[in-house]
Residue, then its C-alpha position, 0 to 999 in steps of 0.5 A: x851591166x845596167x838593166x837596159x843592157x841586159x835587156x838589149x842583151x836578151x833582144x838580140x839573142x831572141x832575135x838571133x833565134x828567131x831568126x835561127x828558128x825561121x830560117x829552119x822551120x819558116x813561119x808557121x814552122x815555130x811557135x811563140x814557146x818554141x821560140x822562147x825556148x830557144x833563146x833561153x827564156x820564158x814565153x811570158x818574156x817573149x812578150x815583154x819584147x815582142x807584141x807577136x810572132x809576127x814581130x818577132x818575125x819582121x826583127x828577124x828578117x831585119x836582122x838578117x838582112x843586115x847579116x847579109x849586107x855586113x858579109x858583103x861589106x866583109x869580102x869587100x874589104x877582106x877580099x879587095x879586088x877579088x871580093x866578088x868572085x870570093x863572095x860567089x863562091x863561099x855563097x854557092x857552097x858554104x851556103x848551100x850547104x850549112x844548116x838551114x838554121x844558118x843560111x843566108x836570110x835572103x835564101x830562106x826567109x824570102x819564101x816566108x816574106x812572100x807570105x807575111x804582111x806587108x810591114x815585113x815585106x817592106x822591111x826585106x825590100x829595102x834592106x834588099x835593095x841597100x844589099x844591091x847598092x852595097x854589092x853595086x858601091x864596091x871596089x871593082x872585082x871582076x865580073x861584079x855587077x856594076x849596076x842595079x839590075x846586074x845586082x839583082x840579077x846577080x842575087x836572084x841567081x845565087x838564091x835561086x842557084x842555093x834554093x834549088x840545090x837545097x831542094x834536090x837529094x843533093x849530090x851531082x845535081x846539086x853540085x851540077x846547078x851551083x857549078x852552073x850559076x857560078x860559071x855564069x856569073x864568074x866566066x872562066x875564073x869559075x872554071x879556074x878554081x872549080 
């Protein structure tokens, strides 16, 4: 392996666990020592590949959106015409109820977008807006959204469902609001599995 590939080779890993790290304790959460930690290298390294947290913080929302958009992709073409109902339903419970570490970055990393500067803000629109377009672009599935605004409001209502049910003590309720958005959004495929 050269010495560019394993340069490479750290970045991701760091931005790998940044992104663990943000979508654990949000931005304010996790400082630069703690963050190199994680990744399994010295502060002094963080450096030579980020100019700041905040840097740090932009790759990961990047990077995880780009996470999300490669999910979609895959129930897209695991799933064929099932992807969208599949796609819900793995999104309202493995999703909600997986590590904070390891939940989805459109549900965790918004808030902190919504505080960060607008270099990052820019960043998580456009890959929120080319997630929309992927879920849009697929192969017809029943109830998917079909335009932009059903994608959106499709997306809203997963997080939503998925951030509120994270916020509760969990149990029935939780269950009682992702059972609701999923009913919404699937009709009575929802109630045929669930």
């Amino acid at each position: 392996m050269s010495r560019n590939e394993k340069k490479e080779q750290t970045r991701q890993r760091m931005v790998e666990a940044a992104g663990r790290g943000f979508r654990q304790s949000g931005f304010g959460g996790m400082g630069v020592d703690a963050l190199a930690k994680a990744a399994g290298v010295t502060s002094g390294a963080f450096y030579v590949h980020f100019g700041s947290k905040a840097q740090a913080f932009h790759e990961a929302v990047v990077h995880g959106m780009a996470d999300l958009k490669s999910g979609v992709l895959y129930f897209q073409t695991e799933h064929g015409e099932n992807w969208w109902p599949e796609f819900v339903r793995f999104y309202l419970g493995s999703k909600r109820s997986c590590d904070l570490a390891e939940s989805c970055s459109l549900q965790s990393l918004s808030p902190e977008v919504a505080r960060s500067d607008d270099a990052a803000k820019e960043a998580f629109e456009s890959a929120l807006r080319d997630v929309a377009q992927t879920i849009v672009n697929g192969p017809r599935s029943p109830r998917a959204p079909r335009d932009i605004d059903t994608a959106y409001a499709a997306l809203a209502s997963l997080i939503g469902a998925v951030t509120l049910a994270r916020a509760v003590q969990g149990g029935a309720f939780a269950d009682q609001l992702a059972q609701s958005v999923g009913k919404e959004l699937l009709g009575p495929s929802w109630l045929e599995r669930n």
